[in-house]
C-alpha positions in Angstrom: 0.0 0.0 0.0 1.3 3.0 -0.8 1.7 6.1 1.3 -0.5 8.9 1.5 1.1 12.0 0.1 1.8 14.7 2.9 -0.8 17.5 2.7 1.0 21.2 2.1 0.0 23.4 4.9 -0.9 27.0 3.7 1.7 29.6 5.0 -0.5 33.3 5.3 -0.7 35.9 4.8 -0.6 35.3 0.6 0.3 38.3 -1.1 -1.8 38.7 -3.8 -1.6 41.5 -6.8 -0.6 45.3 -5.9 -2.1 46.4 -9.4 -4.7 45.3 -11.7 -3.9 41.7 -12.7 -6.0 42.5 -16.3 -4.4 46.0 -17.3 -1.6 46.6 -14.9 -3.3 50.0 -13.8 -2.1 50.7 -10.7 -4.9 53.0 -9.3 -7.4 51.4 -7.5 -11.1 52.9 -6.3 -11.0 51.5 -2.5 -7.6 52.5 -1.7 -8.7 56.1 -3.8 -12.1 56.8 -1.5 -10.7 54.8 1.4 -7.6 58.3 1.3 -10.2 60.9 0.5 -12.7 59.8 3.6 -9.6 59.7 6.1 -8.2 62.8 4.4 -11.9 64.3 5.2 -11.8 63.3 8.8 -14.5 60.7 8.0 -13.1 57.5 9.3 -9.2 57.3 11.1 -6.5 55.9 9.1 -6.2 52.7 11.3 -9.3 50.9 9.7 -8.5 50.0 6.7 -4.8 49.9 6.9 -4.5 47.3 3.9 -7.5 48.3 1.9 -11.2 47.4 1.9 -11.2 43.9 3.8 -14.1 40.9 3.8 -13.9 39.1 7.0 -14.9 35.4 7.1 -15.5 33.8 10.8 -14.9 30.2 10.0 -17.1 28.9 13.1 -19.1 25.7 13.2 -22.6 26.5 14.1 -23.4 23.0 15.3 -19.8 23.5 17.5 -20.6 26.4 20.3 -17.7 27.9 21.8 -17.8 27.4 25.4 -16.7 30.2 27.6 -16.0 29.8 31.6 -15.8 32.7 33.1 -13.9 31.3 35.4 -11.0 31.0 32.5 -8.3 33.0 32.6 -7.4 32.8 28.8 -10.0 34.3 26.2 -11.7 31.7 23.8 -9.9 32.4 20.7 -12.1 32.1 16.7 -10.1 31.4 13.8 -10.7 34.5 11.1 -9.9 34.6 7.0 -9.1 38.2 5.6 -9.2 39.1 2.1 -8.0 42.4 1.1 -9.2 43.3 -1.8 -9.7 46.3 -4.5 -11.3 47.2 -7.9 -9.1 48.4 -10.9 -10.1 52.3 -11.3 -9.5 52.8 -15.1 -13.1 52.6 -16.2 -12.7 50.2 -19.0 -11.6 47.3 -16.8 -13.1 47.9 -13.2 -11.7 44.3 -12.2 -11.9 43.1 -8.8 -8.8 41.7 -7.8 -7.7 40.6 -4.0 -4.2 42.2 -2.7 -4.0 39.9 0.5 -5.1 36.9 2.0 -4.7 36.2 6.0 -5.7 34.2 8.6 -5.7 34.3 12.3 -6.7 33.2 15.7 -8.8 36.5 17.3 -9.3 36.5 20.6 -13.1 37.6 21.2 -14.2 39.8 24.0 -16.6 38.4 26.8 -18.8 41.4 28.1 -19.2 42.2 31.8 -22.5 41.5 32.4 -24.4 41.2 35.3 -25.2 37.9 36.4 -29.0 36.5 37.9 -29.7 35.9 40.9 -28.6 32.2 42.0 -25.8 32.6 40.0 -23.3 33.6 42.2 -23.0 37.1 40.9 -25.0 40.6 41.4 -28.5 40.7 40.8 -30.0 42.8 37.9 -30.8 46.1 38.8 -34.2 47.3 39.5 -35.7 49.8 38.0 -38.9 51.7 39.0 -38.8 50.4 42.5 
């Protein structure tokens, strides 16, 4: 019997193109408003470092994370980013992706009060 071949494991983040893989124009429209918004104080510069970005949670739904709040670690969910952009000469408008990445995020657990029975504070009353 012959052995299986070893699967590759991806390396990220994959560079992808820094200009327009059709035409080689090397404007492109996200990177173009994403400038002019920051430049108009609309949005800070630290948002879209690399360019408009699709975020993909890769999460089982039948899986639920389980979070103790007795833990001292925060539960961790594994996150695909593509940065991408569209070609700005008007004859070719391609969509083209400039970055792929993953990583583990860390995901906040909010400080909420807990019920009575519980063994923390009880919900506040209002109107009493």
């Amino acid at each position: 019997m012959a052995d299986k071949p070893e699967k590759k494991r991806m390396e990220f983040p994959i560079k992808g193109h820094d200009k327009c893989p059709d035409c080689g124009c090397e404007d492109r429209l996200g990177q173009m408003k994403i400038a002019e918004m920051v430049e108009e104080g609309l949005i800070d510069e630290k948002l879209f470092p690399k360019g408009p970005t699709w975020v993909l949670t890769l999460i089982d739904p039948s899986k639920p994370i389980v979070i103790s709040p007795l833990s001292i670690t925060k539960p961790k969910i594994p996150i695909m980013s593509f940065y991408w952009d569209v070609c700005a000469n008007p004859e070719c408008l391609k969509i083209f992706t400039t970055l792929v990445d993953f990583r583990m995020q860390e995901i906040e657990i909010p400080n909420a009060p807990i019920g009575p029975g519980m063994g923390g504070q009880q919900f506040p009353k209002f109107g009493r």
